[in-house]
SERO-4910 file (N, C-alpha, C, O; in steps of 0.05 Angstrom, whole numbers):
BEGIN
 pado doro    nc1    nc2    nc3   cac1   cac2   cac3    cc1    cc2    cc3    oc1    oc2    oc3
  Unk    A     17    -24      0      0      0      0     18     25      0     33     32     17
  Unk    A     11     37    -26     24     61    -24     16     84     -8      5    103    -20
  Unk    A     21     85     23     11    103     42     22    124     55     37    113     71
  Unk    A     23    140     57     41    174     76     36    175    108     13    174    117
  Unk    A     53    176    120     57    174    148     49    203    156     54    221    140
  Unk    A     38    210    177     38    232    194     42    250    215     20    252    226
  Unk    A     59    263    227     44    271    256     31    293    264     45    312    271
  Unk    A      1    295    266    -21    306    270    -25    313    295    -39    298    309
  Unk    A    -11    345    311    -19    349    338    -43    371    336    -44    392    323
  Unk    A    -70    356    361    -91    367    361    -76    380    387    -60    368    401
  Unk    A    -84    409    390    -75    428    412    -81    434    433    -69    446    452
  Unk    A   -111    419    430   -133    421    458   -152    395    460   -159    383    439
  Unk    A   -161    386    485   -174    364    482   -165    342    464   -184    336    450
  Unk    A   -145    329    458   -136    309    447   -152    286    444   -157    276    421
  Unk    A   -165    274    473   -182    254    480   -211    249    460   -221    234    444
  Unk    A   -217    282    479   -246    297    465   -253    286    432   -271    272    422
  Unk    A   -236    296    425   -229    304    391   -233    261    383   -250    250    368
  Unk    A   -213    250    399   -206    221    382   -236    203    389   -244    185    374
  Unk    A   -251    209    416   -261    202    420   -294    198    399   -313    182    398
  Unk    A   -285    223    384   -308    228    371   -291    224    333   -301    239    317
  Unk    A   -270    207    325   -257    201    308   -248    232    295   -257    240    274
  Unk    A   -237    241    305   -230    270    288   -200    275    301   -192    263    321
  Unk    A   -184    294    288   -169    305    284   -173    337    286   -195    341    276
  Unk    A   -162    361    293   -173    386    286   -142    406    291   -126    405    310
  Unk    A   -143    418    274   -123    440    277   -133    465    270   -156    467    263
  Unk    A   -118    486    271   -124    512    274   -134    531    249   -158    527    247
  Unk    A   -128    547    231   -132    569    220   -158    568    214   -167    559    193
  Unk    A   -174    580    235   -207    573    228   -215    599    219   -239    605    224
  Unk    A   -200    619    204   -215    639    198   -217    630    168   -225    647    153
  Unk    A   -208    597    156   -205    606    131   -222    571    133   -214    552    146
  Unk    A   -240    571    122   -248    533    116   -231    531     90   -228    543     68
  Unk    A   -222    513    101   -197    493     86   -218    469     71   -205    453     58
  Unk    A   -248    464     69   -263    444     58   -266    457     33   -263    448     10
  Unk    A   -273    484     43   -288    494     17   -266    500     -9   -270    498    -33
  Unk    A   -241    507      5   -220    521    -14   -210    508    -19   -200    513    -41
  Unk    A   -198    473     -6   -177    467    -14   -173    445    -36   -157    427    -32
  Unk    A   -186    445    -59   -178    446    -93   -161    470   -114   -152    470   -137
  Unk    A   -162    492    -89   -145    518    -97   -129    517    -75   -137    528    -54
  Unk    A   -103    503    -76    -90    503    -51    -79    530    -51    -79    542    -30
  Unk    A    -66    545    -78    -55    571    -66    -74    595    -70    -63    617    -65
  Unk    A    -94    596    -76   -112    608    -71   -117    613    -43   -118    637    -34
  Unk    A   -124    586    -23   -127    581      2   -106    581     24   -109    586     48
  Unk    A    -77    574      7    -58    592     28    -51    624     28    -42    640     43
  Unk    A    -60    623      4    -61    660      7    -75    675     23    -67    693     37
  Unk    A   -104    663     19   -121    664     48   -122    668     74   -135    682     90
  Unk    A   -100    647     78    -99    644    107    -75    663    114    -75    674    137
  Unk    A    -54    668     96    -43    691     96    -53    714    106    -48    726    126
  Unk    A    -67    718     87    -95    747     84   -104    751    122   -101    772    136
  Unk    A   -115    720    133   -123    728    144   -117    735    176   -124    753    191
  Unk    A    -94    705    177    -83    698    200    -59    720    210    -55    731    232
  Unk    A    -49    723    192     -8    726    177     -7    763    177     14    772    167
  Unk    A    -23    779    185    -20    803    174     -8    817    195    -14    811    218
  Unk    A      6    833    193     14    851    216     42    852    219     48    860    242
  Unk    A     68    845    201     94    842    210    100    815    211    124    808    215
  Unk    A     82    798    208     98    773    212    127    761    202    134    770    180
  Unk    A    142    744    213    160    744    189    150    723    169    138    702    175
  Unk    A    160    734    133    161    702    116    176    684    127    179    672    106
  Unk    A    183    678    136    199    654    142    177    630    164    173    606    158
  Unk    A    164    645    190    147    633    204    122    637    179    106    618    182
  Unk    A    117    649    163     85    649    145     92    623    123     73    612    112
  Unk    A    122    615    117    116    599    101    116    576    119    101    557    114
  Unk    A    132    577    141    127    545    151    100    541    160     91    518    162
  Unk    A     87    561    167     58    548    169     46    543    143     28    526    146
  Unk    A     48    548    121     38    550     96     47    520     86     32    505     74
  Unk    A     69    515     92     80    481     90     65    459    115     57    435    114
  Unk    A     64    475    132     40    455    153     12    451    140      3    427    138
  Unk    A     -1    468    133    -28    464    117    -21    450     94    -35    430     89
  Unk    A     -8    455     82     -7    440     50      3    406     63     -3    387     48
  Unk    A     15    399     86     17    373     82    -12    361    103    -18    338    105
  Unk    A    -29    387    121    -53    374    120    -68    363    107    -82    343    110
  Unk    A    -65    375     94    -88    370     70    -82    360     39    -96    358     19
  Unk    A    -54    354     46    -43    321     27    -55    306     45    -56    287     29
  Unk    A    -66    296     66    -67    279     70    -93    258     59   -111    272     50
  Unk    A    -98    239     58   -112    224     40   -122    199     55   -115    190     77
  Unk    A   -139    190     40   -144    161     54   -135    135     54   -131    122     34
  Unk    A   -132    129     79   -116    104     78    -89    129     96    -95    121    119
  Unk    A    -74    143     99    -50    148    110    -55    149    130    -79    154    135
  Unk    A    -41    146    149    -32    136    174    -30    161    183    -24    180    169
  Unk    A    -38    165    218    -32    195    237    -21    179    264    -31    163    280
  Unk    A     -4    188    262      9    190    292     -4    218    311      0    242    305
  Unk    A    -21    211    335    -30    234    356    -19    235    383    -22    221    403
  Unk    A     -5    257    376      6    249    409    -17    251    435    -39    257    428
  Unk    A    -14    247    453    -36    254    474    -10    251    497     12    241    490
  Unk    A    -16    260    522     -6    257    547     13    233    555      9    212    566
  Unk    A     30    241    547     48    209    555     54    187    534     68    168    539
  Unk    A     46    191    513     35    178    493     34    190    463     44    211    455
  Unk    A     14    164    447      5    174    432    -16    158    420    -20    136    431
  Unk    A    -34    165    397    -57    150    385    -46    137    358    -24    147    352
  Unk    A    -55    118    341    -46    111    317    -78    113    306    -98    103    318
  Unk    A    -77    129    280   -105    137    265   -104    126    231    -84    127    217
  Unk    A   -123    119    224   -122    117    195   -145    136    183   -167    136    193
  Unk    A   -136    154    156   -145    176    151   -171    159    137   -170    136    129
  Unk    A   -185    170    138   -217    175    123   -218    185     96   -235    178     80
  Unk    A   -196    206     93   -192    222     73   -218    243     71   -220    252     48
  Unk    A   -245    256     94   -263    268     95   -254    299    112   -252    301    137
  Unk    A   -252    313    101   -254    335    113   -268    363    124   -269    381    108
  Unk    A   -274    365    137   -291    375    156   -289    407    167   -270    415    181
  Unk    A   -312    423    159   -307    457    179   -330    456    195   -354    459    187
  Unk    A   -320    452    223   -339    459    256   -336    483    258   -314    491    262
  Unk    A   -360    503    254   -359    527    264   -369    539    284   -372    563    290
  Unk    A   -377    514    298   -381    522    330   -344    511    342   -341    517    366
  Unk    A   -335    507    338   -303    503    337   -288    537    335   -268    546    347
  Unk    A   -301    546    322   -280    571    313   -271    584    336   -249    593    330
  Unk    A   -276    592    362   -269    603    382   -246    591    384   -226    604    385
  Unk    A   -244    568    385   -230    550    405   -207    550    381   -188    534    383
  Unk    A   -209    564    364   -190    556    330   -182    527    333   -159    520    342
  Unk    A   -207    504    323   -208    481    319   -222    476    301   -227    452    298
  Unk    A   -235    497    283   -249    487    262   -240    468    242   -252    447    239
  Unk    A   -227    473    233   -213    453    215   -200    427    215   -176    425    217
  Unk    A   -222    400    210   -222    378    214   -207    354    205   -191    361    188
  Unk    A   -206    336    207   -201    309    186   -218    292    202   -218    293    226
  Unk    A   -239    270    184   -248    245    202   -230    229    198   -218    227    176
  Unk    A   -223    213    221   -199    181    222   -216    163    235   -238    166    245
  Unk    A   -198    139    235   -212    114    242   -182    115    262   -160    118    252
  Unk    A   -187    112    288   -162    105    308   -172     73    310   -193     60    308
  Unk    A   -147     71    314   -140     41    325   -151     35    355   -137     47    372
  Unk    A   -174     18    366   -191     20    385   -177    -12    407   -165    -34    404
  Unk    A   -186      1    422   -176    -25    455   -198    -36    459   -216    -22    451
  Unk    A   -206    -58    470   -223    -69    480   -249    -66    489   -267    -83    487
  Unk    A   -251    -45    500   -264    -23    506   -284    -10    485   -307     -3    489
  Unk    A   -268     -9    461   -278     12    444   -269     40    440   -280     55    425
  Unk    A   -244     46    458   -235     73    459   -213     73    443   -204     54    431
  Unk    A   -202    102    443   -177    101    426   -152     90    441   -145     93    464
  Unk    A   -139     74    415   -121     52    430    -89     77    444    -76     93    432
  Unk    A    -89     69    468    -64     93    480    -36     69    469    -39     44    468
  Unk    A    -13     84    464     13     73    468     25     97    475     23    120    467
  Unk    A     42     80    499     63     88    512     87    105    496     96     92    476
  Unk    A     97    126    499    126    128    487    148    121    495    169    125    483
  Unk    A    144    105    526    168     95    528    171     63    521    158     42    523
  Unk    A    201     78    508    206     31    497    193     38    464    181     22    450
  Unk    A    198     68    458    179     62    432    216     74    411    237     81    423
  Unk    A    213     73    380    231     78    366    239    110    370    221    128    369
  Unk    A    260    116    374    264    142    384    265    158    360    276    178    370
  Unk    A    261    164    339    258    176    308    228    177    315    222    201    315
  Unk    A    212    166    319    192    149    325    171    181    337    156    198    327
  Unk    A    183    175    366    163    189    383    182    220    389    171    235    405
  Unk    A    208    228    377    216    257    373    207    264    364    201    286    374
  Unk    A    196    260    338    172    289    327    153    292    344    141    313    342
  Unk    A    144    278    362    120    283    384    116    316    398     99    333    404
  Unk    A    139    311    398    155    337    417    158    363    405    162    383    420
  Unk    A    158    364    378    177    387    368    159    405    369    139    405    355
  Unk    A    164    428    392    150    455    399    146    468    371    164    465    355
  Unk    A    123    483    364    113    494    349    105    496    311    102    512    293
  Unk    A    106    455    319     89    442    288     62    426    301     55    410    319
  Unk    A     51    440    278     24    421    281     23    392    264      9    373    273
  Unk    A     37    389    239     38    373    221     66    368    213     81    386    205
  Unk    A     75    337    216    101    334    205     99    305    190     76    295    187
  Unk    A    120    293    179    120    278    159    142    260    167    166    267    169
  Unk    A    124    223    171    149    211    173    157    192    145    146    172    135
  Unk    A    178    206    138    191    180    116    206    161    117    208    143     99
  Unk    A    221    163    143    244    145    144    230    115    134    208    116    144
  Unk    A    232     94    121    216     60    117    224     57    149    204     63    163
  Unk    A    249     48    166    250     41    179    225     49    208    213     34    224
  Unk    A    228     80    205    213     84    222    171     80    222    157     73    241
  Unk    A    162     87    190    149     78    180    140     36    188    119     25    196
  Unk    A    169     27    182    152      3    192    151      4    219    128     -3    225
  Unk    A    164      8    237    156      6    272    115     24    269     98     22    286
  Unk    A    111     35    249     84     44    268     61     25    248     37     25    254
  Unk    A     73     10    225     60     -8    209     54    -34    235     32    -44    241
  Unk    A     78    -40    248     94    -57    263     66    -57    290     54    -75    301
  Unk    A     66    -32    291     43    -16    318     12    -33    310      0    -52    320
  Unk    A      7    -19    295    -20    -24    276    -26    -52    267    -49    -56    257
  Unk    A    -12    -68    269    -19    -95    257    -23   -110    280    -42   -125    280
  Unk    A     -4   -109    308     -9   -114    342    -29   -110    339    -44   -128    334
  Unk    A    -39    -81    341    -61    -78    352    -66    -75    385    -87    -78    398
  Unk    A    -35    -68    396    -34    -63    427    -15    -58    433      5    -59    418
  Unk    A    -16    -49    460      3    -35    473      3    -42    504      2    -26    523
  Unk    A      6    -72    506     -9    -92    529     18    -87    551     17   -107    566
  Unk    A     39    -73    558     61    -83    577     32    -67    604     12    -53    604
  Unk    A     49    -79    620     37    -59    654     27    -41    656      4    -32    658
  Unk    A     63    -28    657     70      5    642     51     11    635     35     21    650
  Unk    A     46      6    608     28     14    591      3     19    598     -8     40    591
  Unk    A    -10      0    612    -32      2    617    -42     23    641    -65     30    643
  Unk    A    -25     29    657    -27     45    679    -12     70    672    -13     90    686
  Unk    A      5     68    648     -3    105    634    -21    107    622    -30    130    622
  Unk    A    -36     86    606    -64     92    598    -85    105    610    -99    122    599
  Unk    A    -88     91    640   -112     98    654   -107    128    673   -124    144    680
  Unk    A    -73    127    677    -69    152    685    -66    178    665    -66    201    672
  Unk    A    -64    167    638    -71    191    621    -98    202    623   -101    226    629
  Unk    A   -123    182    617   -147    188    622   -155    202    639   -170    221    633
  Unk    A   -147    194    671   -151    205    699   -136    233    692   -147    254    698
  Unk    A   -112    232    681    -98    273    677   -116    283    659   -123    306    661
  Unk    A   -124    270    645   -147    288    624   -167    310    639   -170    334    636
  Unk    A   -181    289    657   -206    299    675   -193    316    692   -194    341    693
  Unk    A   -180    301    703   -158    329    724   -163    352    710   -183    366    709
  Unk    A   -144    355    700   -133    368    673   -149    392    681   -143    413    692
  Unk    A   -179    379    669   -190    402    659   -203    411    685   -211    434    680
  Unk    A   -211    404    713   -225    408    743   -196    433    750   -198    454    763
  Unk    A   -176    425    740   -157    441    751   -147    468    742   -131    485    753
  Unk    A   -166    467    712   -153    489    694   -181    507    705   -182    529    714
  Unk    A   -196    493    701   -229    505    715   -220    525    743   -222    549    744
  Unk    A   -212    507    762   -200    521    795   -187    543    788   -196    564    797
  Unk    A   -160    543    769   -150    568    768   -164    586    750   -149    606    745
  Unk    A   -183    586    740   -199    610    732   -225    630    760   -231    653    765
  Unk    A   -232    597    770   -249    604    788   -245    613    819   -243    595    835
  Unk    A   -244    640    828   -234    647    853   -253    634    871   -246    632    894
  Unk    A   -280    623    865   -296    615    883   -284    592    900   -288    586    923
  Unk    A   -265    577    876   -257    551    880   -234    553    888   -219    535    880
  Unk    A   -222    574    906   -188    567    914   -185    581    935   -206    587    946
  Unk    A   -165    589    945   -152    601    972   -130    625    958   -116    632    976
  Unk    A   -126    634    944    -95    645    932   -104    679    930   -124    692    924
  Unk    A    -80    682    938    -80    716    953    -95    729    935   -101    714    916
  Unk    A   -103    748    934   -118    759    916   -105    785    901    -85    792    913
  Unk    A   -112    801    877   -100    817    865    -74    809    841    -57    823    830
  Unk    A    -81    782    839    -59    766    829    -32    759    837    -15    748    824
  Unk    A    -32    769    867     -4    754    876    -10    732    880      4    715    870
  Unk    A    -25    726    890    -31    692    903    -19    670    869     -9    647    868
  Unk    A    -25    683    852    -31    668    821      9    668    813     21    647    807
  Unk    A     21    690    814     50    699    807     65    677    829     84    664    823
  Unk    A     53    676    853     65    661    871     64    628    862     81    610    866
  Unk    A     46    628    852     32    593    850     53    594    822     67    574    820
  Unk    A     57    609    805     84    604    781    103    609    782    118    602    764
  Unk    A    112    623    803    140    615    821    145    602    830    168    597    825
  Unk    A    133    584    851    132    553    866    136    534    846    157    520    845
  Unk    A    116    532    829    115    516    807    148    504    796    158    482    793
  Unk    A    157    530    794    179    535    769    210    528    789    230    518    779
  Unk    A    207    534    815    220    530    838    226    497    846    246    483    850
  Unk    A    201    495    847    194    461    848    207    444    833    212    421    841
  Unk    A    217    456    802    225    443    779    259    459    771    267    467    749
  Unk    A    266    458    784    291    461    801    305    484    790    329    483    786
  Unk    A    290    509    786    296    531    778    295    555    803    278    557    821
  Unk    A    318    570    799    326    594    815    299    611    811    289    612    788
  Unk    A    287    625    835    261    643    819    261    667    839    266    668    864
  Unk    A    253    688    820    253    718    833    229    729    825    224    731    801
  Unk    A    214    737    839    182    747    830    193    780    829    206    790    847
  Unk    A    187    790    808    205    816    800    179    845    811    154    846    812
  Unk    A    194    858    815    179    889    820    166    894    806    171    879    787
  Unk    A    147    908    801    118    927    788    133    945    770    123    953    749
  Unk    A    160    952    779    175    976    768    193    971    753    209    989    752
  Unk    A    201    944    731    219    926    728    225    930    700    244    922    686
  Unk    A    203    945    695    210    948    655    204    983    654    195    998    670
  Unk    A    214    986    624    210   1016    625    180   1010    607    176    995    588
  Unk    A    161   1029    622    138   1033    609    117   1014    607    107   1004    627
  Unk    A    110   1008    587     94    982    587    103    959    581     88    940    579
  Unk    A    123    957    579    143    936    588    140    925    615    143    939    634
  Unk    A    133    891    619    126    884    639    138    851    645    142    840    623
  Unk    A    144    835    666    157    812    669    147    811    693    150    833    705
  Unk    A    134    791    707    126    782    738    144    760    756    145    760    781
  Unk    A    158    743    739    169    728    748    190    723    730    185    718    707
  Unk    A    221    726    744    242    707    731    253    676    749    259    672    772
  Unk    A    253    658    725    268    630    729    288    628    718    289    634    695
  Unk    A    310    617    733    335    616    725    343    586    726    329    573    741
  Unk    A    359    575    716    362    541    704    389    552    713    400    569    700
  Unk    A    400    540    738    426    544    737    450    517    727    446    493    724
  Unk    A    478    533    723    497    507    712    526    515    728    541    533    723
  Unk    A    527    500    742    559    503    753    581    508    733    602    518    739
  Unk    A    577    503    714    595    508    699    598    538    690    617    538    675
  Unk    A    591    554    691    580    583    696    560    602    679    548    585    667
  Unk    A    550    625    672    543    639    674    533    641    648    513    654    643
  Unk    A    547    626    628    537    628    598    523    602    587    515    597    564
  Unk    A    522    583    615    505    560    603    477    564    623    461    545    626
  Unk    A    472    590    637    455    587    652    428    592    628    437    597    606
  Unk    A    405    591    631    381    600    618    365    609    640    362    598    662
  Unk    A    352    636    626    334    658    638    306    644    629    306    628    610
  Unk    A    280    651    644    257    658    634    239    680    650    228    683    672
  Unk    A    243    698    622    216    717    646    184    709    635    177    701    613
  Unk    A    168    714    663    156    702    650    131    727    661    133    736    683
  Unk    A    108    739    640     87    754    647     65    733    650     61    713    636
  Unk    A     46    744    683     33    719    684      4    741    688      4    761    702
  Unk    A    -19    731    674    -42    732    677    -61    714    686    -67    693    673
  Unk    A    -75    721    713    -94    711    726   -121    710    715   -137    720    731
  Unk    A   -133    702    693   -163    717    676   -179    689    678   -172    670    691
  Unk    A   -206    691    660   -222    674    663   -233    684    632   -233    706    621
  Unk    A   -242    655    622   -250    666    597   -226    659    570   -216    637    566
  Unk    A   -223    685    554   -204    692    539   -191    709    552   -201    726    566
  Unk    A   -153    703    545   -138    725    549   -132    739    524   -124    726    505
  Unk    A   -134    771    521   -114    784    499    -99    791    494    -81    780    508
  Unk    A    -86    809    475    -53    809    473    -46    834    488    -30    851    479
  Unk    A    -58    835    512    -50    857    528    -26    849    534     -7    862    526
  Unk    A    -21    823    551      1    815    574     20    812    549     39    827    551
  Unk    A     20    795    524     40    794    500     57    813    497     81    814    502
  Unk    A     38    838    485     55    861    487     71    873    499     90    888    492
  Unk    A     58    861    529     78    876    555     94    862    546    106    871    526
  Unk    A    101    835    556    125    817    550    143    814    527    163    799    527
  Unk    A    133    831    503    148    840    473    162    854    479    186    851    473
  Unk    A    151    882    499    169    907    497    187    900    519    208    913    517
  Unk    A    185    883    542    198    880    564    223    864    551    244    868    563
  Unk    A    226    843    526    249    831    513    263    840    497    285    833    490
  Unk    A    242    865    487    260    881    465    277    902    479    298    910    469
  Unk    A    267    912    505    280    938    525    308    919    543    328    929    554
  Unk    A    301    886    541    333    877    551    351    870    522    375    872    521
  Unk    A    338    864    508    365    866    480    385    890    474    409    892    468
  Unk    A    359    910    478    371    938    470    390    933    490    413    929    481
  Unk    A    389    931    520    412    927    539    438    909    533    461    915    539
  Unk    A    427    876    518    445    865    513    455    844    536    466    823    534
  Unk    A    445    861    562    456    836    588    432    847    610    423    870    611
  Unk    A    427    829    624    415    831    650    427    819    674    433    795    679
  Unk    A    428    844    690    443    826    722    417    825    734    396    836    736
  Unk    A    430    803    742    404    788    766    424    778    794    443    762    794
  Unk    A    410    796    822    422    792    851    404    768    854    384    763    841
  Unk    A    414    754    874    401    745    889    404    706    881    425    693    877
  Unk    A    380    696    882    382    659    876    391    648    898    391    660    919
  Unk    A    398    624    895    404    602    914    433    608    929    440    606    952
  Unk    A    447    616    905    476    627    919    485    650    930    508    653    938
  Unk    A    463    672    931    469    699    943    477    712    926    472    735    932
  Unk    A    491    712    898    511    718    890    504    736    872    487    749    883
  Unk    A    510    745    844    504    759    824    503    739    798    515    718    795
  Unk    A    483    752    779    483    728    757    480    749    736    464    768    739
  Unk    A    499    746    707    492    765    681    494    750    668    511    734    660
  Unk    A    471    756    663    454    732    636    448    748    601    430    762    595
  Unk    A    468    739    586    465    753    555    439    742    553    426    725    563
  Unk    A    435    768    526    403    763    525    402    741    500    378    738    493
  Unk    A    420    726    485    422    696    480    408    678    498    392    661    491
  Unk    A    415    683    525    408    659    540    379    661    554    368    644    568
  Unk    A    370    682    547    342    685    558    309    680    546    302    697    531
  Unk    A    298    668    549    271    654    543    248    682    551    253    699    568
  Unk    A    227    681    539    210    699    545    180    664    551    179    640    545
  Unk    A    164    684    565    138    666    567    114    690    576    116    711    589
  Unk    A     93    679    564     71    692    568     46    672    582     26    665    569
  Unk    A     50    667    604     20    646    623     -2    661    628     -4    683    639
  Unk    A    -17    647    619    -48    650    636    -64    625    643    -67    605    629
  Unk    A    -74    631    671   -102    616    674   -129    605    647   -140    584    643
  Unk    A   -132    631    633   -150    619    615   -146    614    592   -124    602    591
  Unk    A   -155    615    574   -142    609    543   -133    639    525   -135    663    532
  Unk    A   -124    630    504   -110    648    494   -134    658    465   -150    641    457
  Unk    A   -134    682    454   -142    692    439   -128    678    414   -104    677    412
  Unk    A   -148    666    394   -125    656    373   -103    667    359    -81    657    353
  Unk    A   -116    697    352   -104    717    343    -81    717    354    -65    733    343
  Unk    A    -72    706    370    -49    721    394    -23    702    374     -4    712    362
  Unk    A    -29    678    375     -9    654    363     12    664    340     36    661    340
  Unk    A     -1    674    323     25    689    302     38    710    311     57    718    297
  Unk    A     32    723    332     45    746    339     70    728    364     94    729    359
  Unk    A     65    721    377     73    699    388    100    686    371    120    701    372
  Unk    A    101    671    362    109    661    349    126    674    334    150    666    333
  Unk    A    117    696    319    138    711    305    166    734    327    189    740    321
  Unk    A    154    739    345    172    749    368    187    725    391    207    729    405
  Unk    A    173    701    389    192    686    396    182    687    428    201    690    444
  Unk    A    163    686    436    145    686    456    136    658    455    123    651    435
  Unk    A    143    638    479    126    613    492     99    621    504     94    640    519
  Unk    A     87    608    497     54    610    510     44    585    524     46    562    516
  Unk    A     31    595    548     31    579    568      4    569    571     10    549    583
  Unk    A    -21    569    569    -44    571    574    -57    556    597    -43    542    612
  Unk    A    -86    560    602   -101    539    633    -90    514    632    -76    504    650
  Unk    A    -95    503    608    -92    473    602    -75    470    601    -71    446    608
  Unk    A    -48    486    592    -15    476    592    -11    475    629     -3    457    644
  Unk    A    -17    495    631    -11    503    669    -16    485    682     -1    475    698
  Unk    A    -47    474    677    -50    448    690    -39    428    693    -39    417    715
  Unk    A    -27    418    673     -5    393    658     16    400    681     24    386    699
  Unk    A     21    416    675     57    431    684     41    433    717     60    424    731
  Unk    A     28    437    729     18    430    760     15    397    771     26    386    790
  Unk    A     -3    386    752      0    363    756     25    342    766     25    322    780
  Unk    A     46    358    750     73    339    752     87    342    781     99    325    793
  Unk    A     81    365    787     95    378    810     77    377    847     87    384    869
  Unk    A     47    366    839     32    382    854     41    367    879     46    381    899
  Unk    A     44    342    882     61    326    906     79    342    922     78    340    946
  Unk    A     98    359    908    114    372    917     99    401    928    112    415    944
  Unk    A     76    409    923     69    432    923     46    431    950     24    441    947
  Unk    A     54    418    978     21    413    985     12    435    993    -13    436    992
  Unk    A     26    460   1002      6    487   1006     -6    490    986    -31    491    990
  Unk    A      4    493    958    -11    510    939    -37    489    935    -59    498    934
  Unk    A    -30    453    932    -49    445    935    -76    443    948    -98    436    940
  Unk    A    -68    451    968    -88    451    995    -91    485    983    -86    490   1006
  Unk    A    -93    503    974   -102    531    962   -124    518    945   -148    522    945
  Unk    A   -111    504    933   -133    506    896   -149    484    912   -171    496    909
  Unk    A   -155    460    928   -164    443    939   -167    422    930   -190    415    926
  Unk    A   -151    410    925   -146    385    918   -141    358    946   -128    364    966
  Unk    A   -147    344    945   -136    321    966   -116    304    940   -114    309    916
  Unk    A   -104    289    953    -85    271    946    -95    248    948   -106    245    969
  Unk    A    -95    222    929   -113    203    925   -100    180    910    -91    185    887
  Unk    A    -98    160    919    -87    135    899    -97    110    885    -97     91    901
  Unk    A   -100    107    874   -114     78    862    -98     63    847    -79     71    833
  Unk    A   -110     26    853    -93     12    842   -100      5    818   -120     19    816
  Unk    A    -98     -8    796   -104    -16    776   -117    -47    773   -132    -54    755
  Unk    A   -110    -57    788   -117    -91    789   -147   -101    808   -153   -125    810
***
């Protein structure tokens, strides 16, 4: 069978989405059903609509090569989905699909698949660990939605996947059920930090700056919750994390990070802050930072420094190319949650804030 390999990351609700055989990615201002027999017609489009404002060509064409190998895709080709720990194996439908009750969420734009199903009837989970390492690295690669596997060798390990029909070790099965169980979390937790009804955390948004300092602390980073007075103008940063390296000063990595407490949608208010606050330390070229674990002094080139933009709620779609083209990480409810989850053992005040108990179950 002459077939094309994939990897297809859905951005939100992964579960949601497979559960109901679909696939969905972003540029929902443009349906990709209706246009795409005019493929450059329809990436011009999404140009037109997504892409305007400074972006660079360089990020407008690699998204423009992400859509064009969506929508090569065909029936019968194979999707690799990552999910939590994991991932899904799908076979394309070759049917494509615009949800426009989706468009908020910029998920309109569909594919139906047939996943590979467990016993159950659900979508079949595999583990990534113990899996081909070519394999499950594209899983990872920060800021593609669509990539392409050709290697044969690696190609047959997910032929190799698909013909099993399982993913039966222990392991496996108890990242399965604990993926499921983080799902639900997931989302009770991304809910809490929107809802002040539902938590304990200082109010005025320190309680929230504090809970992503702990966090980031927890995960073995130096952290300084920075002054009100810290940037010139609207230039703004709430928290720096520092990744320290004994080896010194030029292998350390910075992140500042602007953090918004909202409910709802966030806009590109906090972005901007965090634009002008990276562009006002380049112009500098170095930042000293007192203080950390060692007392000491730390000057960090602005090479080595990371920018981030968190919030509690979700992000405006609009925000993503601007993002992206300045070189801004985005953090969102549902990323935060993930990134809490891992840590929250370690965290029992903030736990006992957002109110959570601690709970174990066996599998057998």
């Amino acid at each position: 069978m002459n077939r094309k390999y994939y990897m297809v990351r859905v951005r939100r609700d992964v579960d949601a989405f497979a559960e109901r055989s679909l696939v969905a990615v972003g540029w929902s201002g443009v349906n990709f059903s209706e246009l795409r027999q005019d493929m450059d017609g329809l990436l011009q489009r999404v140009e037109e609509v997504h892409y305007q404002g400074g972006v660079s060509p360089r990020l407008v064409g690699r998204k423009k090569a992400e859509i064009r190998r969506f929508l090569e895709i065909q029936k019968g080709d194979v999707l690799v989905v990552p999910c939590y720990k994991g991932f899904y194996l799908a076979v394309s439908t070759g049917e494509y699909i615009y949800d426009s009750a989706e468009m908020q969420r910029d998920m309109a734009n569909q594919l139906r698949v047939s996943f590979l199903k467990d016993d159950a009837g659900k979508p079949l989970f595999f583990s990534r660990s113990g899996k081909n390492t070519a394999l499950v690295s594209k899983l990872g690669v920060p800021g593609f939605t669509v990539l392409t596997y050709g290697d044969p060798e690696v190609t047959a390990k997910i032929d190799a996947l698909l013909q099993d029909g399982k993913d039966t070790s222990d392991a496996a099965q108890v990242a399965a059920r604990e993926g499921r169980a983080m799902e639900e979390i997931k989302k009770t937790l991304a809910a809490v930090l929107q809802d002040y009804k539902k938590q304990s955390l200082d109010h005025g948004g320190e309680g929230f700056e504090r809970l992503v300092a702990d966090l980031f602390a927890a995960s073995g980073f130096a952290v300084q919750k920075l002054s009100k007075q810290c940037g010139d103008g609207k230039a703004d940063a709430d928290v720096l994390a520092i990744r320290d390296c004994a080896l010194g000063d030029e292998f350390k990595t910075a992140y500042f990070i602007q953090v918004k407490h909202h409910t709802g949608l966030t806009d590109s208010t906090g972005l901007n802050q965090i634009i002008q606050f990276k562009e006002m330390i380049e112009k500098a070229g170095v930042y000293e930072f007192r203080g950390g674990k060692s007392g000491g002094g730390i000057t960090l080139a602005k090479d080595n420094i990371r920018y981030v933009f968190l919030t509690s709620a979700q992000f405006d779609p609009d925000i993503q190319p601007l993002a992206d083209d300045s070189g801004i990480i985005l953090i969102d409810g549902n990323r935060l949650a993930e990134m809490l989850w891992e840590k929250i053992d370690q965290l029992e005040d903030l736990r006992h804030q957002l109110g959570f108990i601690k709970k174990y179950e066996h599998i057998g």
